[in-house]
N, C-alpha and C positions, 0 to 999 in steps of 0.2 A: 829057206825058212821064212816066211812072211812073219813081218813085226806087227806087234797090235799097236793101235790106234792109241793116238793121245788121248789122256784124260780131261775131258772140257768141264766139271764139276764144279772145280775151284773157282773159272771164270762164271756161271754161273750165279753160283753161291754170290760171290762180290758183285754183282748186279742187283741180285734180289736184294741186299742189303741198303744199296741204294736207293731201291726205290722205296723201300721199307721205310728209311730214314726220309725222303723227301713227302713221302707221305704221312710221315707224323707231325714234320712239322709244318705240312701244311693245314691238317686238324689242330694242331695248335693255333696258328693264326686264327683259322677261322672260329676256334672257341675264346680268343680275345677280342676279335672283333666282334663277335655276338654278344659278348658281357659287354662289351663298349658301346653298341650299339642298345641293348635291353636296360643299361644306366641313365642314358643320354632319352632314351625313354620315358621311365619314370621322369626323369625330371622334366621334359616336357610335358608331362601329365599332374604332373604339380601345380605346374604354370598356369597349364591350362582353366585347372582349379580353382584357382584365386584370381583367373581373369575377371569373371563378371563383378567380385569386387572391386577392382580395382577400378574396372569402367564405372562403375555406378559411383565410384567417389573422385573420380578425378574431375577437375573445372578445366574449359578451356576459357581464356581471358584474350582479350585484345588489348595491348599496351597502345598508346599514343604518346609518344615523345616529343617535345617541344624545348629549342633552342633560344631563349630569349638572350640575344648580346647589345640590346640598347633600347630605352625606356626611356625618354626625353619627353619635358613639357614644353610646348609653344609658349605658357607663360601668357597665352591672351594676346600673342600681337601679331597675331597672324590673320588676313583678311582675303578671304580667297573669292574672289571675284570674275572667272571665267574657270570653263572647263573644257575640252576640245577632245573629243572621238575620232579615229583614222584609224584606217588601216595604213602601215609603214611597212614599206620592203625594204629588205638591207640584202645587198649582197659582194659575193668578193671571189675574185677571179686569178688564178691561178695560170702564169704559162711558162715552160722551159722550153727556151732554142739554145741547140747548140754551135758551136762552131761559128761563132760572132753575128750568129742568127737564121743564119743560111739553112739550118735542120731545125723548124719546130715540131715538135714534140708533142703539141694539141696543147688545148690550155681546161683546166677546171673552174668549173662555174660552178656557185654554192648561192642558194637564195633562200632569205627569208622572209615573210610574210603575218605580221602577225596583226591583230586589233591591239592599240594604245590608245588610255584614256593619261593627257596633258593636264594638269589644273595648274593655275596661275595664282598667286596671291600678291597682297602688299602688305609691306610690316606697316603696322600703326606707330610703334616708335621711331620711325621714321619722318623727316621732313615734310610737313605738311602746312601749304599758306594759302589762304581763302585772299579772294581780291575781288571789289566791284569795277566792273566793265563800265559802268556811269548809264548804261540800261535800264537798271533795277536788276540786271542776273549777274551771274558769279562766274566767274574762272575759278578753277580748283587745278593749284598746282599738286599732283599727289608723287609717293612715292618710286621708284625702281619699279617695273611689272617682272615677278621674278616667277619661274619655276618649280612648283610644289617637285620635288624630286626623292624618291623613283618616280618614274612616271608606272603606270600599273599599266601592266601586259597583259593581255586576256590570255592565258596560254591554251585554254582550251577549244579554241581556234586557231593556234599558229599552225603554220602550212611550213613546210620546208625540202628543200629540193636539192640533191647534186650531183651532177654527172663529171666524168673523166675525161679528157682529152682521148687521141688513141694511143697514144704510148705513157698515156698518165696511169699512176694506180691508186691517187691520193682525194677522191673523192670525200670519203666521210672523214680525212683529218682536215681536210679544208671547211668544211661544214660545220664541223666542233670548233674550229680554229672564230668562224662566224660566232659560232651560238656563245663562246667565251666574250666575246666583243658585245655581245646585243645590248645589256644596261648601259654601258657607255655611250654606244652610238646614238641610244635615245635618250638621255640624259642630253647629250651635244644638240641632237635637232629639237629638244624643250626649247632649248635657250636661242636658235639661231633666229635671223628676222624674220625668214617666211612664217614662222610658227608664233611668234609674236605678233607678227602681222595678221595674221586669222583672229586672235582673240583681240585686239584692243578695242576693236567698237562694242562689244560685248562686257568688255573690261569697264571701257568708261562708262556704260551705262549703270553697272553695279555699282562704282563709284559715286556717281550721280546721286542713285540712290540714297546711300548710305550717308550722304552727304545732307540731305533734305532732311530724313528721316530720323537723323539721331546728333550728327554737330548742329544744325540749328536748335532745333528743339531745347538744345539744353539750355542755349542763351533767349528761348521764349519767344523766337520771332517765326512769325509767317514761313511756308517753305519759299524759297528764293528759286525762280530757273535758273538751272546749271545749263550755262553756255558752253563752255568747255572742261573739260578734263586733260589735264598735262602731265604725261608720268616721265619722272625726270631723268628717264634713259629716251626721249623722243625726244627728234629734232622742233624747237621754238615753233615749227610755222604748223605742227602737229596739234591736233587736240579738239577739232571738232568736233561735236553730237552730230552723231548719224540723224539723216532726217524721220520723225517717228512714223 
């Protein structure tokens, strides 16, 4: 007697049910995400709505900030009598060997280049003594020739350069390592001889000057030639007028 076949129904049945259930709630999702999205809507069309006011009333401003940490008066006794234009290179050089020198490593080279404007002045309250040569002209012993300091950087020509050794990777901290230095170093070369020595015929002649034009005059006499000018940081055998 042949047996009838299983009933497959039940299995069935529990599939349809399944996808029944997976398709409701994926109409669910997507009728939450279409309110979310149709909400998220409107309110962008809100927005939208009150943009042209708000463009038409909003300012746009540029702020300028300004740090002032020192406000000093010279008090009138400051006499600036030279002023010196250059361009100054500063540089600094970087090298690692190892193994007591035997393995270099290449070395970094950093440069800079910039125009500096030097001014030189002398304090008026400073030591000052007029003397006759037995000529008819004057010696003027004058003060210290000192350093108007910062000296002022044209920055908008500084030039600056640096490269790496071959096993170097320290090019632009050695660079930075420079540009942290730069007021100093030219603060240093204001004050050293060479830079001194560029301005003082320039210097005495301002001195000169100022000497004819305003200490005589106050005591009512004729202007006197100034033979020499001495500033009391040159050595005694110092102090000629350049010939004019």
């Amino acid at each position: 007697m042949d047996e009838a076949p299983a009933a497959t129904t039940p299995r069935r049945t529990g599939c349809g049910r399944l996808l029944l259930c997976l398709s409701a709630a994926v109409l669910i999702a997507g009728l939450l995400m279409a309110w979310l999205f149709a909400d998220l809507a409107r309110d962008s069309l809100r927005w939208l709505g009150r943009l042209p006011g708000q463009l038409t009333s909003t300012q746009l401003t540029e702020t300028f900030r300004e740090s002032v940490t020192t406000i000093a008066s010279t008090e009138g006794d400051i006499l600036e009598v030279a002023v010196l234009e250059t361009h100054e290179t500063l540089s600094r050089s970087d090298t690692l060997r190892l193994f007591g020198g035997s393995l270099d490593l290449g070395t970094t080279v950093s440069e800079i280049r910039v125009p500096v404007v030097f001014r030189y002045h002398l304090r008026l309250s400073d030591a000052w003594h007029l003397e006759e040569d037995g000529r008819g002209g004057l010696v003027v012993h004058a003060p210290t020739l000192r350093p108007t300091l910062p000296p002022a950087v044209r920055s908008e020509a500084l030039e600056k350069h640096s490269s790496a050794g071959w096993l170097r990777f320290n090019a632009a901290e050695n660079l930075a390592t420079l540009e942290r230095g730069l007021t100093p170093a030219l603060e240093a070369r204001a004050g050293d001889a060479r830079h001194l020595g560029l301005v003082r015929d320039k210097a005495r002649a301002s001195v000169a000057a100022f000497v004819r034009r305003w200490l005589l005059q106050r005591e009512n006499r004729p202007p006197a030639p100034v033979l020499e000018v001495r500033f009391a940081d040159e050595a005694a055998d110092g102090g000629r007028m350049p010939a004019p």
